[in-house]
Each structure stands twice: as structure tokens, then as C-alpha cells.
Legacy VTK file of the C-alpha trace (Angstrom):
# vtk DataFile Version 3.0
C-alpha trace
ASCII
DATASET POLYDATA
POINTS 81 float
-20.064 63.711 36.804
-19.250 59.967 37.617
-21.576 57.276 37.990
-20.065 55.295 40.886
-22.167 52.000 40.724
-25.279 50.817 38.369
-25.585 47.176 40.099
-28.863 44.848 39.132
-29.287 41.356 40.370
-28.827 38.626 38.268
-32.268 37.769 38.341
-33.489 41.227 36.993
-30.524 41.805 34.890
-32.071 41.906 31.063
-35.064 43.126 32.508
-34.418 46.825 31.209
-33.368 48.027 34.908
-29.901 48.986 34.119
-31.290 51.064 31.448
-33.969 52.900 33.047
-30.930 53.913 36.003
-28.424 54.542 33.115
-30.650 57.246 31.429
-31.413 58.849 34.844
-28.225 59.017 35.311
-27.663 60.728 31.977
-30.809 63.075 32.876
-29.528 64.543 36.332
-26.387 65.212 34.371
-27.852 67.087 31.841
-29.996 69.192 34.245
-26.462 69.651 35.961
-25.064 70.965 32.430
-22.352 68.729 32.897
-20.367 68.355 29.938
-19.129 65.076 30.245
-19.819 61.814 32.460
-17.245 59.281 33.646
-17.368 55.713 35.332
-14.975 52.800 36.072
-15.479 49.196 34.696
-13.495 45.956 35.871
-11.611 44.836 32.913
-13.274 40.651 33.355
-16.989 42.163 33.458
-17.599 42.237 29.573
-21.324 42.422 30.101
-21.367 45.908 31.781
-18.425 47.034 28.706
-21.393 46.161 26.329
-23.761 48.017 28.435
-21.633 51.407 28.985
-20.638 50.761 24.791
-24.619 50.704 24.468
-24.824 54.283 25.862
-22.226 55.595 24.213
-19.343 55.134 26.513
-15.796 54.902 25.422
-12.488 53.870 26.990
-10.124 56.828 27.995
-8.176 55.165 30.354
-7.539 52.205 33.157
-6.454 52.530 36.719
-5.027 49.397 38.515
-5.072 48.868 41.961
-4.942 46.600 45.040
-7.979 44.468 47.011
-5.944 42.344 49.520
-3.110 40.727 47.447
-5.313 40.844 43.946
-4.099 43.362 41.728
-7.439 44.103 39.439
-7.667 47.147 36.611
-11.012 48.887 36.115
-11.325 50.406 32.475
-12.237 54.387 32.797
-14.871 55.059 29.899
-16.312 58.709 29.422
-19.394 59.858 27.612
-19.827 63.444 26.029
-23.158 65.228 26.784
LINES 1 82
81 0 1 2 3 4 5 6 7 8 9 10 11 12 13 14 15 16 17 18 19 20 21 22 23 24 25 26 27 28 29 30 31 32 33 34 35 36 37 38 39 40 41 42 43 44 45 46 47 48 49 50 51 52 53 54 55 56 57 58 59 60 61 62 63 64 65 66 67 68 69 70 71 72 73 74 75 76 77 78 79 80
């Protein structure tokens, strides 16, 4: 299962929000019986690393691409379940 976005205003962010999404997130894949669960990262937002780290997310990869002439790399981290 990926999680495609987890976004929280600035305003809210340490306000718990992020969790209470993450561990739905975690939940529906669990009822699912997935066995693992993915997501992508930009490599510059070190917050949302320690965030994903937090769950138990680890690196297993990066893919690099294009937004207009800006090359960026997200970091792929996986969680077992």
C-alpha cells in the first residue's frame, strides 16, 4: 500500500494531526492485510524524514525526477506490517 500525501498546515503542524492520519493510514492497511506500506519523501524536507523515522519507516530507495528544469529526488522509505 502507498501513502501518497500526509500534508498539515504549518499552523497545525505539531498539533498531533500528522499522527492521528499516519496511524489511519497504518489501520486501513492492516484491515487490508497488506504486508508492507511504502511512501516517497523529498530529500530537503527533513521534518517529514523524522516523522516517517517516528513510525518506523526506513529508506529502501530514491527516485529522481524532473518538475520544469529542477531535477529533485524523493527518498522511498517502506514500513513492515
Amino acid at each position: 500500500m502507498e501513502i501518497q500525501r500526509i500534508y498539515v498546515r504549518q499552523q497545525f503542524q505539531k498539533l498531533h494531526i500528522g499522527g492521528i492520519l499516519m496511524r489511519h493510514a497504518l489501520e486501513i492497511a492492516q484491515q487490508q492485510n497488506r504486508d508492507r506500506i511504502w511512501l516517497g519523501v523529498y530529500e530537503h524536507n527533513l521534518n517529514a524524514q523524522g516523522f516517517y523515522q517516528h513510525f518506523g519507516f526506513q529508506r529502501v530507495g530514491q527516485h529522481t525526477f524532473t518538475v520544469g528544469t529542477d531535477r529533485q529526488t524523493d527518498f522511498l522509505l517502506a514500513k513492515k506490517l
